[in-house]
C-alpha positions in Angstrom: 8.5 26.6 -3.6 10.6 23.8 -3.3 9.5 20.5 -2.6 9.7 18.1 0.6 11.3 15.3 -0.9 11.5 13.3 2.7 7.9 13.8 3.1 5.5 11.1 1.4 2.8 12.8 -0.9 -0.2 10.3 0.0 -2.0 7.1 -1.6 -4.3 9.4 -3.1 -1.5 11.7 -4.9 0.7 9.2 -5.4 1.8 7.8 -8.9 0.0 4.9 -10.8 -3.1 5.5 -8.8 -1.1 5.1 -5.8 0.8 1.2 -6.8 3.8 2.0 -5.8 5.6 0.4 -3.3 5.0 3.1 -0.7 1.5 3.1 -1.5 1.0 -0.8 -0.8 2.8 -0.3 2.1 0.0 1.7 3.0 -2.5 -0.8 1.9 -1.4 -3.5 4.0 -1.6 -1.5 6.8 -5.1 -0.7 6.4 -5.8 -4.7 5.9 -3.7 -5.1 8.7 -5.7 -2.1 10.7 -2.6 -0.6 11.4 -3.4 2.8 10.6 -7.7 4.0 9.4 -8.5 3.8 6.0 -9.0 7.1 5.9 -5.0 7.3 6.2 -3.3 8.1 3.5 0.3 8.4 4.7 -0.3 12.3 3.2 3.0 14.8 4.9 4.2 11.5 6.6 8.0 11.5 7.0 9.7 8.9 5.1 10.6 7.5 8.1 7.3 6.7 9.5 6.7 4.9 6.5 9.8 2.8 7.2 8.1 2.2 10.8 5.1 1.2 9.0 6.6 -1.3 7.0 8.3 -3.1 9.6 5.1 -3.6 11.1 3.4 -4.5 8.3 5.9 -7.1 7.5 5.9 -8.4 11.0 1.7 -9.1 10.3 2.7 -10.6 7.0 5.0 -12.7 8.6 2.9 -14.4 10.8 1.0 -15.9 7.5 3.8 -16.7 5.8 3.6 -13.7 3.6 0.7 -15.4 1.8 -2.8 -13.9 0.7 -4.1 -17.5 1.4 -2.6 -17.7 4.4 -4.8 -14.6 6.2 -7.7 -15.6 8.4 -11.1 -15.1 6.8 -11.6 -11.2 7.9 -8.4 -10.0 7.0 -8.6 -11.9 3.6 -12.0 -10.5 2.6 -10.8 -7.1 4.1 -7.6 -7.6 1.6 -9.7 -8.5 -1.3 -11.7 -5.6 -0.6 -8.8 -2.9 -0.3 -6.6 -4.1 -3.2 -9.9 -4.3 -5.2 -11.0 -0.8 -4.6 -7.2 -0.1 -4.9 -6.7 -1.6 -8.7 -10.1 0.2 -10.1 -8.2 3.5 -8.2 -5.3 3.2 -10.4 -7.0 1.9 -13.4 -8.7 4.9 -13.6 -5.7 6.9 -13.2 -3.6 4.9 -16.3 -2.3 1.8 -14.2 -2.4 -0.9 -16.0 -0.2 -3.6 -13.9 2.7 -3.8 -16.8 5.1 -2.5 -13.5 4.5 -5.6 -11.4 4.5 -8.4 -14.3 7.4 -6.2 -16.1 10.5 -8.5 -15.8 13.6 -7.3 -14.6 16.2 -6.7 -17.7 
């Protein structure tokens, strides 16, 4: 059976215990509360994730793109997600060489 390749395959399913940039994207919207947390962007069309991300970047925008920036609920609610997010992916081989790797 062949494969949806315009489809996303989910946080969950997703490589690196869901890093990736399609899976932050779907991190950020849960900080955000763009979509549930229960949402994993499973069978979405890759073009509702480009949807997503424009909104996510217009909430990221209005903190300067900064962590530091967010107000006190989103920033515990961020701390929270990626949290639960980095033990995810350690458990599934991530190890964080991908975002500190330098470009050659």
């Amino acid at each position: 059976m062949k494969k949806d390749i315009d489809k996303y395959v989910g946080i969950n399913n997703d490589q690196h215990g869901g890093m990736t940039n399609i899976g932050k994207i779907i991190l950020d919207a849960w900080v955000f509360g763009l979509i549930e947390e229960k949402e994993t962007g499973e069978n979405w069309k890759l073009s509702a994730i480009e949807v997503l991300n424009h909104q996510v970047n217009a909430e990221w925008d209005k903190y300067g793109c900064m962590v530091s920036q967010l107000p006190e609920d989103l920033f515990e609610r961020h701390q929270r997600i990626y949290q639960e997010a980095m033990e995810r992916a350690k458990t599934a081989g991530w190890s964080g060489e991908i975002e500190t790797a330098k470009d050659t």
